[in-house]
RODO-2510 file (C-alpha; in nm, 4 decimals, decimal comma):
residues 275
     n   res          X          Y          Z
     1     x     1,8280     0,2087     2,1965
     2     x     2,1573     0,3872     2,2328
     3     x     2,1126     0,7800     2,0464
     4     x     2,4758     0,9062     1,9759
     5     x     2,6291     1,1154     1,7313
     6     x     2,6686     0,8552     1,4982
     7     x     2,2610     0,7061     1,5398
     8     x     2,1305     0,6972     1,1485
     9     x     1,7905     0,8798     1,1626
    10     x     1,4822     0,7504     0,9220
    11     x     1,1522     0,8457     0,9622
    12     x     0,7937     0,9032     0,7818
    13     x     0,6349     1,2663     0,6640
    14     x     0,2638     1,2548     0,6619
    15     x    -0,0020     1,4827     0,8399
    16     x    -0,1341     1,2894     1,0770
    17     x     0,0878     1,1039     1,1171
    18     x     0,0785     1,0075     1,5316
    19     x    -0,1095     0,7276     1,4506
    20     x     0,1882     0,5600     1,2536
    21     x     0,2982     0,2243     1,3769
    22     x     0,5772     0,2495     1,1277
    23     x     0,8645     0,4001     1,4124
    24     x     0,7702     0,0444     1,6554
    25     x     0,8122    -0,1858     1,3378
    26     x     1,1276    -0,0291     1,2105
    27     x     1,2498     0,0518     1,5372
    28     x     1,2150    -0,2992     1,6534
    29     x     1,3984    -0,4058     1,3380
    30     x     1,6712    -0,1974     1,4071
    31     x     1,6946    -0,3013     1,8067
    32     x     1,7047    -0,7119     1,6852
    33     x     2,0265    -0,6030     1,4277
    34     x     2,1923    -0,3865     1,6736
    35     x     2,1960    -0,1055     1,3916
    36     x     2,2874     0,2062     1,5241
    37     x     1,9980     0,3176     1,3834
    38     x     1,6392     0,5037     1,4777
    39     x     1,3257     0,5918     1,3066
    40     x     1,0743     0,7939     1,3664
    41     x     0,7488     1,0422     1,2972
    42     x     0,7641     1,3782     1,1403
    43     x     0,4282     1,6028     1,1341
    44     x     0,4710     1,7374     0,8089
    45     x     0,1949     1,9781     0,6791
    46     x     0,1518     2,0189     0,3268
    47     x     0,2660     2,3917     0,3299
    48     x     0,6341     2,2701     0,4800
    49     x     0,6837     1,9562     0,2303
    50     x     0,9196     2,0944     0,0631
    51     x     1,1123     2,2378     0,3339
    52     x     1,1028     1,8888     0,5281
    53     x     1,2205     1,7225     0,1496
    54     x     1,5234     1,9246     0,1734
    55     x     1,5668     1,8948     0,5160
    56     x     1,6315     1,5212     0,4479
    57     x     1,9644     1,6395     0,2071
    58     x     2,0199     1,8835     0,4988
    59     x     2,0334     1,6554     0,8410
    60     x     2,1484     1,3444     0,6417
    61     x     1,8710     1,1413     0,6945
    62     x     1,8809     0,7961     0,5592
    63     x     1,5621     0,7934     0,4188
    64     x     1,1378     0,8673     0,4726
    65     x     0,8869     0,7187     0,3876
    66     x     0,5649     0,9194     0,2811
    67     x     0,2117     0,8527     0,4223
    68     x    -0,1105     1,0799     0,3002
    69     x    -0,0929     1,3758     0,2118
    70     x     0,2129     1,3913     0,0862
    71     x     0,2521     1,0746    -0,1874
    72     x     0,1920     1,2501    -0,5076
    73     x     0,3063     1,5973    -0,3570
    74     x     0,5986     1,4866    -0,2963
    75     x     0,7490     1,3999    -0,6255
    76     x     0,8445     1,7500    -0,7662
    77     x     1,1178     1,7814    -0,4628
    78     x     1,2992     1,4676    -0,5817
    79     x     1,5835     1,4068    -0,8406
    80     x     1,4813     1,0585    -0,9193
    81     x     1,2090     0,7616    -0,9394
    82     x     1,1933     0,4235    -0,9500
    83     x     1,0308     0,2295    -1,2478
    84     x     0,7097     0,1569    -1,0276
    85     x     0,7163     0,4956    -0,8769
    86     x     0,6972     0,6939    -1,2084
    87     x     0,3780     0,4786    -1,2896
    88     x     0,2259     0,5070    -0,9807
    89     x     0,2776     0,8795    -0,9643
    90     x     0,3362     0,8509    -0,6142
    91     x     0,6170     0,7562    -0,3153
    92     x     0,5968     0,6206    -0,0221
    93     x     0,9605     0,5376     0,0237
    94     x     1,2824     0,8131    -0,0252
    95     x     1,5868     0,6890     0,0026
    96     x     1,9071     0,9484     0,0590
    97     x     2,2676     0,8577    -0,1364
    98     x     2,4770     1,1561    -0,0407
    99     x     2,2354     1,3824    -0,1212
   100     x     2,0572     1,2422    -0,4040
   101     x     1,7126     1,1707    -0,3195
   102     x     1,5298     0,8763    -0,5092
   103     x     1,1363     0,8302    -0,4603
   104     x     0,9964     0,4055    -0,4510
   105     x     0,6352     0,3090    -0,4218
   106     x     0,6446    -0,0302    -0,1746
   107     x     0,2983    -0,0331    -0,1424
   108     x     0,2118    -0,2853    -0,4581
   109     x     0,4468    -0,5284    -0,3864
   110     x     0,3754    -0,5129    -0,0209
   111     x     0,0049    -0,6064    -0,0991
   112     x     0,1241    -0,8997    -0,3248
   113     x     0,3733    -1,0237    -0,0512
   114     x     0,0910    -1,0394     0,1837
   115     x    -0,1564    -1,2254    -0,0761
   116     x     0,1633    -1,4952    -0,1205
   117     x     0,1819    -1,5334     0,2506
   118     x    -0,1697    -1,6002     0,2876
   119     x    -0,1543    -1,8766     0,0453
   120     x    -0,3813    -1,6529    -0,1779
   121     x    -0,2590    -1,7292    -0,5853
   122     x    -0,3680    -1,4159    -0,8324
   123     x    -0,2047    -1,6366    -1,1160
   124     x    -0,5045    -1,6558    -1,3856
   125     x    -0,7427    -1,5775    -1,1558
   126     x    -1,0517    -1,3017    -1,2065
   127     x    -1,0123    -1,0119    -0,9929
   128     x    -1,2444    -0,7009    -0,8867
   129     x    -1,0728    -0,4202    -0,7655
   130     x    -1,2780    -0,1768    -0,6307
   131     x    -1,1599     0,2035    -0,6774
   132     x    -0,9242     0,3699    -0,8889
   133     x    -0,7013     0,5925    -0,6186
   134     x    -0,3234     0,5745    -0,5154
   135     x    -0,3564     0,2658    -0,3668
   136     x    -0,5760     0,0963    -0,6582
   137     x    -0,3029     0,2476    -0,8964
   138     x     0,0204     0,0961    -0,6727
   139     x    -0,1907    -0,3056    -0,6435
   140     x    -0,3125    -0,2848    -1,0230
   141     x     0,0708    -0,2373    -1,1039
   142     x     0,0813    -0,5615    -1,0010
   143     x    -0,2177    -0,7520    -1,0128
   144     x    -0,2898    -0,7343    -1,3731
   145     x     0,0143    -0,9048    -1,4687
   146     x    -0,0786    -1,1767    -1,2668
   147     x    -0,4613    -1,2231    -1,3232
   148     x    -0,6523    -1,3821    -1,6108
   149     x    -0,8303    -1,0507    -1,6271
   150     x    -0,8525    -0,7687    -1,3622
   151     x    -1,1961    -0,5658    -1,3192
   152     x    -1,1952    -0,2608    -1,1785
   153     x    -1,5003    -0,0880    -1,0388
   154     x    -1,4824     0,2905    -0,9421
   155     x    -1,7491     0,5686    -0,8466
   156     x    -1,6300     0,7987    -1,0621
   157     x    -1,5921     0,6968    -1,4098
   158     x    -1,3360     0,8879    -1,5443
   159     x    -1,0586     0,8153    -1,3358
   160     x    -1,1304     0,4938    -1,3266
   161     x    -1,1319     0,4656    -1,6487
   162     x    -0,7656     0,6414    -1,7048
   163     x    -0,6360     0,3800    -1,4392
   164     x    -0,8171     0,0712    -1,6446
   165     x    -0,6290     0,2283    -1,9253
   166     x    -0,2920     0,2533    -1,8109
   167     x    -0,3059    -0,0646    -1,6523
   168     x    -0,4158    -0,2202    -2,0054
   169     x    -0,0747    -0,0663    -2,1276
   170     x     0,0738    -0,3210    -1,9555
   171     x    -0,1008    -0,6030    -1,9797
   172     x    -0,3900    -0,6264    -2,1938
   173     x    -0,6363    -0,7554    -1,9295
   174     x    -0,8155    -0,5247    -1,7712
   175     x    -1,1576    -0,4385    -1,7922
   176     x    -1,3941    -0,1427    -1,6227
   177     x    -1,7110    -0,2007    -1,5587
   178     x    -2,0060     0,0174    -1,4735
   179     x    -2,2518     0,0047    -1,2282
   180     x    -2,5167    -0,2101    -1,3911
   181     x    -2,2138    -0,4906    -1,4159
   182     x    -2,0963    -0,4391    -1,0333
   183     x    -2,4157    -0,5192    -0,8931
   184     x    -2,5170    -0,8295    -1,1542
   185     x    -2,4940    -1,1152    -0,9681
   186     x    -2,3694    -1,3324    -1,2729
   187     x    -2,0822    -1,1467    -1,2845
   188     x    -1,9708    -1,1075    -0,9380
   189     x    -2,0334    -1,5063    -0,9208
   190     x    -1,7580    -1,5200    -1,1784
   191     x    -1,4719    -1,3631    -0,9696
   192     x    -1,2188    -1,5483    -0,7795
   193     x    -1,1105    -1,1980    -0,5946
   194     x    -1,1789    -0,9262    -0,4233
   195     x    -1,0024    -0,5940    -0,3550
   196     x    -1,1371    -0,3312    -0,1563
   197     x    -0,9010    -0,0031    -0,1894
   198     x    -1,1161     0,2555    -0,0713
   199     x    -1,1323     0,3841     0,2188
   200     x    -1,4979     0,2741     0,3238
   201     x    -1,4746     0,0960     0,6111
   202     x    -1,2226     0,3044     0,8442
   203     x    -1,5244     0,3807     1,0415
   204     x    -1,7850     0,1101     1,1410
   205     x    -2,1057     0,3108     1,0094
   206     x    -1,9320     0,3762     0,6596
   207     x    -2,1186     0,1950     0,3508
   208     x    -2,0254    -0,1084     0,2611
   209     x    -1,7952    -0,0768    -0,0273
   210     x    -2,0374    -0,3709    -0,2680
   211     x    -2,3473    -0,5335    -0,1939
   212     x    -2,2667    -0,8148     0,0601
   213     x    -2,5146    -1,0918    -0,0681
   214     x    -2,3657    -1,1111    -0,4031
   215     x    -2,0668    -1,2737    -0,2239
   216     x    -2,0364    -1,7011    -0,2016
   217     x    -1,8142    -1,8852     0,0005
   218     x    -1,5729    -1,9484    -0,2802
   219     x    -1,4740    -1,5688    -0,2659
   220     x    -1,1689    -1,4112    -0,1408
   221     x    -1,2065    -1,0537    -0,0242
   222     x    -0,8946    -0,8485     0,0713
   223     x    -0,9129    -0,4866     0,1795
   224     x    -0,6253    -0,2509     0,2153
   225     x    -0,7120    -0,0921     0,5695
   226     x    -0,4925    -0,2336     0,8769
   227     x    -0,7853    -0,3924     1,0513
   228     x    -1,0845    -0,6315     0,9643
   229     x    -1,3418    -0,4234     0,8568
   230     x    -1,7404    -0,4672     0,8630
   231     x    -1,7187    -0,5752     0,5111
   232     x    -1,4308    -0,8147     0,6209
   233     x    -1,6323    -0,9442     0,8940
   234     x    -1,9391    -1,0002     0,6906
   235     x    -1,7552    -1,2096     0,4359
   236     x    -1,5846    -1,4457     0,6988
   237     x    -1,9376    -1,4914     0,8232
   238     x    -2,0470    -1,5877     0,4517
   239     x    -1,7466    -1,8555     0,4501
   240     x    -1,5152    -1,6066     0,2299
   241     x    -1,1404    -1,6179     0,3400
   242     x    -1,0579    -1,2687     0,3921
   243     x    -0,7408    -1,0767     0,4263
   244     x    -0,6995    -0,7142     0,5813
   245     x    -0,4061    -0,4701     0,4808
   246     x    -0,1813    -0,5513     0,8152
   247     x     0,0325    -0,7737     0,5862
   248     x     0,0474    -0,5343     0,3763
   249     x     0,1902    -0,2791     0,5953
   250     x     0,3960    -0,5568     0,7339
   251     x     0,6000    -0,6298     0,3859
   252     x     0,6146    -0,2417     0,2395
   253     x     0,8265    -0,1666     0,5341
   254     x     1,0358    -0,4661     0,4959
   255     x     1,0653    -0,3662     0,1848
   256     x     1,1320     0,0027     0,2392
   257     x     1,3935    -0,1705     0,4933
   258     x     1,5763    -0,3073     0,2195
   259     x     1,5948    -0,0198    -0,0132
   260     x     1,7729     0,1907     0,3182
   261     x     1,9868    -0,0459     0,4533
   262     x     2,0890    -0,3014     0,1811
   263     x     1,9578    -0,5888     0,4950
   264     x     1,7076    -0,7825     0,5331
   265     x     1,5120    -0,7583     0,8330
   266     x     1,3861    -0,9914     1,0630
   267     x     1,0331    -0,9960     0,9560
   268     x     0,9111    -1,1935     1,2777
   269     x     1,0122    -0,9093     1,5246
   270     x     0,8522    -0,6422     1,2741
   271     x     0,5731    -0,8059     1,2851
   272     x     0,5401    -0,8509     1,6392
   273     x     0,5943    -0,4724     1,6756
   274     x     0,2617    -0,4233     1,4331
   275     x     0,0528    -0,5999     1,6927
***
């Protein structure tokens, strides 16, 4: 990588954010299309987000994206939103037009990218999606248009039930279901999917996000952290085809990608770069 005075800077704002493997993936991306281009990781503490926000219009940056804290936080320092965005009430992707600073949320159709390129159909299938956060918000955008009916389960009732809400704004199949109906074994029998969006199972002695021995081979059980999880690992042992979030990562930065640079990107070589 050649840095000149004419390099294009990107990068990512979250706190912490060392862990990122967002700067190899992009980087990578840029190296294989000789785009004088570089990317990479900005500790940004909640205090300074709007400082760092501005500081995008200010260094002509050609665009963040935003990890946790920052996704909701964000959206008060920027003049626009996408359609998906708005909805989701949070960004992970800014992109800079001479100043103008627009706010996208990747992460839904990144997840649903993946689940295509696993060979995993959602078309009029019965989903569970368990928790009602961010990330359930950004996959429900997109998953209830697509299933016969979408279930979501979530600790706290309330917000899960303002998510099963707005979701049903859009499509008219979603359903929230209490305890009593997450743990009967009838009804977990019944679902084609599973979508674990919390984030139990980032450490190996967290809970496991359902009761494993309600699951049958014929499951599918997806979770949105970048590794295969205990609960992941269970369900392959149980015959379930499982999916972790890698892909996911994988195709919101592709995406992100596009929304930056107009270009495609060679999605082999950012892949590669994710390990």
């Amino acid at each position: 990588m050649d840095i000149n005075g004419k390099t294009k800077v990107f990068g990512i704002f979250g706190l912490p954010v060392e862990h990122s493997l967002s700067p190899a993936m992009h980087n990578a991306a840029f190296s294989a299309l000789g785009m004088d281009c570089c990317y990479v990781a900005f500790p940004v503490g909640s205090d300074m987000l709007g400082n760092a926000v501005n500081a995008v219009r200010a260094l002509n940056l050609g665009g963040v994206n935003i990890t946790v804290p920052h996704k909701e936080n964000v959206i008060p320092f920027l003049d626009a939103l996408s359609e998906e965005a708005s909805f989701m009430g949070a960004v992970n992707t800014i992109k800079n037009e001479d100043g103008r600073l627009t706010g996208h949320n990747t992460d839904g159709r990144g997840f649903m990218r993946s689940l295509s390129e696993s060979g995993i159909p959602c078309k009029d299938r019965k989903i569970l999606m368990i928790g009602a956060g961010g990330a359930a918000r950004a996959v429900g955008y997109h998953l209830c248009r697509d299933a016969e009916t979408l279930y979501i389960y979530n600790r706290g009732g309330e917000r899960g039930k303002a998510l099963a809400q707005a979701l049903n704004n859009l499509s008219g199949n979603v359903r929230l279901i209490d305890k009593d109906g997450f743990g009967d074994a009838d009804f977990i029998f019944g679902i084609d999917i599973i979508v674990n969006t919390t984030p139990l199972g980032l450490k190996d002695d967290d809970p496991m996000p359902m009761d494993m021995v309600l699951l049958k081979p014929s499951h599918t059980i997806c979770d949105l952290i970048y590794k295969d999880t205990p609960m992941l690992r269970r369900a392959a042992a149980l015959g379930c085809k499982t999916l972790n979030g890698k892909g996911m990562l994988l195709w919101q930065g592709v995406l992100a990608f596009e929304i930056w640079t107009g270009v495609t990107p060679p999605v082999d070589v950012m892949r590669k770069a994710l390990g």
